[in-house]
C-alpha positions in Angstrom: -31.0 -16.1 -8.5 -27.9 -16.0 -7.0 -26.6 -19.4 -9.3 -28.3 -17.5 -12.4 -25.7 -14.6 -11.6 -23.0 -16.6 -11.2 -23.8 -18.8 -14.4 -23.8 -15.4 -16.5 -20.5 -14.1 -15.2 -18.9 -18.1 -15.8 -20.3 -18.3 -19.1 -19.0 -14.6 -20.2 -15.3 -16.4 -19.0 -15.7 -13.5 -16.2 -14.4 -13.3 -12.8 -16.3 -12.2 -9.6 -13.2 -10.9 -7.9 -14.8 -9.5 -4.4 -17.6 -8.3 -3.4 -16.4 -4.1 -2.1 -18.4 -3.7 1.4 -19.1 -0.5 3.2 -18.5 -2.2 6.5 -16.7 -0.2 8.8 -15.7 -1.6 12.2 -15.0 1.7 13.7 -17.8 2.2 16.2 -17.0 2.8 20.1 -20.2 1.2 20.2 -20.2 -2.6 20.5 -23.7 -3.7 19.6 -23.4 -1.6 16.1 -20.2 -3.3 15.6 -22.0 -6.7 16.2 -24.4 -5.3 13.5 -21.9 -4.5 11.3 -20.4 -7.8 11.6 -23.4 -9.7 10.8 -24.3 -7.8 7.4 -20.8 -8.3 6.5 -21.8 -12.4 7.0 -24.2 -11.8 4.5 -21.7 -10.6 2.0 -19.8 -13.2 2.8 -22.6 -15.9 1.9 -22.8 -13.8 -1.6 -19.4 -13.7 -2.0 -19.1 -17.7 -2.2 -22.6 -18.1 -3.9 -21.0 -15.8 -6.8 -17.6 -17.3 -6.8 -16.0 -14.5 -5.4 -12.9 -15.1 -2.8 -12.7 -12.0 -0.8 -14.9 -9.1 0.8 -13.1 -5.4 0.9 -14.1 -3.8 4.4 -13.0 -1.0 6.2 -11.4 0.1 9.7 -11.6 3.4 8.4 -11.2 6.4 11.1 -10.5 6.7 14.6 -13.5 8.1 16.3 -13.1 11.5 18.3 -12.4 10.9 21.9 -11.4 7.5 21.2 -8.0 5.7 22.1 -6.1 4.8 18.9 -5.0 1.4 20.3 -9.0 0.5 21.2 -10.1 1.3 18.2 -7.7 -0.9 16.5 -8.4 -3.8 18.7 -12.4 -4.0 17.8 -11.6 -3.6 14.2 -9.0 -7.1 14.7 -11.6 -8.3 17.1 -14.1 -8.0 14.6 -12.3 -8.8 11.5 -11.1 -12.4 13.6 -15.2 -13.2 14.0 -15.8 -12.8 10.6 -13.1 -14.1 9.2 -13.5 -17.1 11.6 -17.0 -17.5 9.6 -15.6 -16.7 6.1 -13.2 -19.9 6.1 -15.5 -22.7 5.4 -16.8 -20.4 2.5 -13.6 -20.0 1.5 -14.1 -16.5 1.0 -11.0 -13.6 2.4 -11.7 -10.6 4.5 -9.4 -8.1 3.4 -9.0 -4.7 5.2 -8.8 -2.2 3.1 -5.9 0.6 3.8 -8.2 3.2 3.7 -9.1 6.8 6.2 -6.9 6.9 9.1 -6.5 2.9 8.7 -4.4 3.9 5.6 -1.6 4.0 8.6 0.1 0.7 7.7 0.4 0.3 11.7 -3.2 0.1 12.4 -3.8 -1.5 9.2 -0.8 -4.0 10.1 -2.0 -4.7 13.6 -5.3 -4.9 12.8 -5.1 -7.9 10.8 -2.7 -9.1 13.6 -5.1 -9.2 16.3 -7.7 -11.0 14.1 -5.0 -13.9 13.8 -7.0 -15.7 10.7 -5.3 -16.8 7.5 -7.9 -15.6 5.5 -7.3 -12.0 7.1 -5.5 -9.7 5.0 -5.1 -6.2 3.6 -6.2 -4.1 0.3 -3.6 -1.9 -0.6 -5.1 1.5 -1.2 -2.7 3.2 -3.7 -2.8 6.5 -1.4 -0.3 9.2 -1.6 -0.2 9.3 1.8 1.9 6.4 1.6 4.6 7.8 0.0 7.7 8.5 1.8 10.3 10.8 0.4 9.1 10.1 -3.4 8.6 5.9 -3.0 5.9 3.7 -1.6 8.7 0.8 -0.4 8.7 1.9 3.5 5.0 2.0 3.5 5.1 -1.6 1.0 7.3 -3.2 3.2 5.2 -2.8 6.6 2.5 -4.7 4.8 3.8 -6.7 1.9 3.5 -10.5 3.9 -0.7 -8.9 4.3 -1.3 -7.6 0.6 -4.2 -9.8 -1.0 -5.7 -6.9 -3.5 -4.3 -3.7 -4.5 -6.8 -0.6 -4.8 -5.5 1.9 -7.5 -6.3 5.5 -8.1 -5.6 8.1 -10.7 -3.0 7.0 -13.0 -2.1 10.6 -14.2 -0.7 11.9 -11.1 2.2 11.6 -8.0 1.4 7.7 -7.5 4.8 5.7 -8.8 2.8 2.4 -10.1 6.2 1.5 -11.6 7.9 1.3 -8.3 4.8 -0.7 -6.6 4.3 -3.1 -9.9 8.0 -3.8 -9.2 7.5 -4.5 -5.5 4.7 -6.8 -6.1 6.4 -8.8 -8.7 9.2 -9.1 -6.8 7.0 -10.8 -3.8 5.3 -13.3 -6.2 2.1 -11.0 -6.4 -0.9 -13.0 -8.4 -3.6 -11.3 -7.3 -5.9 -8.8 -8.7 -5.3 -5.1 -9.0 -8.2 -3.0 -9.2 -8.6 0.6 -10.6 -11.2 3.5 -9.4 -10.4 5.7 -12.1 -12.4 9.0 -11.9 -13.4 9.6 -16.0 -14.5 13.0 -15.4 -17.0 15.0 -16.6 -18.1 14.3 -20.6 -17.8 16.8 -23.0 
């Protein structure tokens, strides 16, 4: 089924850019990480069986009661087992910038600890990144990491001009993808 899928998207001239996971590696708990881990394998598999080269998952938040620095350890501990699996697929595991992860420094350090080359970051278009009306301090933690970019609302306080800039200055050819909110119809 999974080659029929593929065939239609190839045959449309259509790109399976990656496969968006809800797989969060946030847990204090260890053996629901493990679980986590091993559905994300499973995207993983569909990823390459569709042609796709990357996964989107999340660090997200910083449990209650938890130490900021252990909680960004298992998320690089687990992003390093999977993306250990993901290279002979191929396939990337990207982290997306996302909750309390949006933090370029547990983002950044993150990916660090997993210590893969097919580990990287989404960049999540997120005002929160803007410092002082520009995204470059926030760009530049991460730009060496930035394998997707996530956008938002284009009718609002985001300065996509200033970010298209950055990334063509660095070379970007990757994909940028939008989650445009169309509103209710009238």
């Amino acid at each position: 089924e999974r080659r029929a899928v593929r065939d239609r998207f190839e045959d449309a001239y259509l790109e399976v850019v990656g496969i968006g996971t809800s797989s969060r590696f946030d847990s204090p708990d260890a053996d629901k990480r493990k679980q986590m881990i091993e559905r994300s394998k499973r995207y993983v598999e569909l990823a390459a069986d569709l042609g796709a080269e990357r996964i989107r998952v999340f660090g997200n938040d910083i449990p209650a009661g938890v130490n900021r620095s252990d909680c960004v350890q298992w998320v690089g501990e687990s992003l390093a087992e999977l993306g250990e699996f993901a290279d002979p697929y191929g396939v990337d595991v990207l982290l997306e910038m996302h909750g309390q992860f949006n933090f370029w420094g547990f983002a950044r350090t993150a990916v660090e600890i997993a210590d893969q080359p097919n580990v990287a970051i989404v960049y999540n278009c997120d005002p929160r990144g803007i410092v002082a009306g520009s995204v470059a301090a926030t760009y530049s933690q991460v730009r060496g990491w930035i394998r997707h970019v996530h956008m938002h609302a284009f009718a609002g306080p985001y300065p996509y001009p200033e970010l298209f800039q950055l990334l063509r200055e660095d070379g970007y050819e990757g994909y940028l993808s939008a989650e445009i909110d169309q509103g209710t119809p009238t």
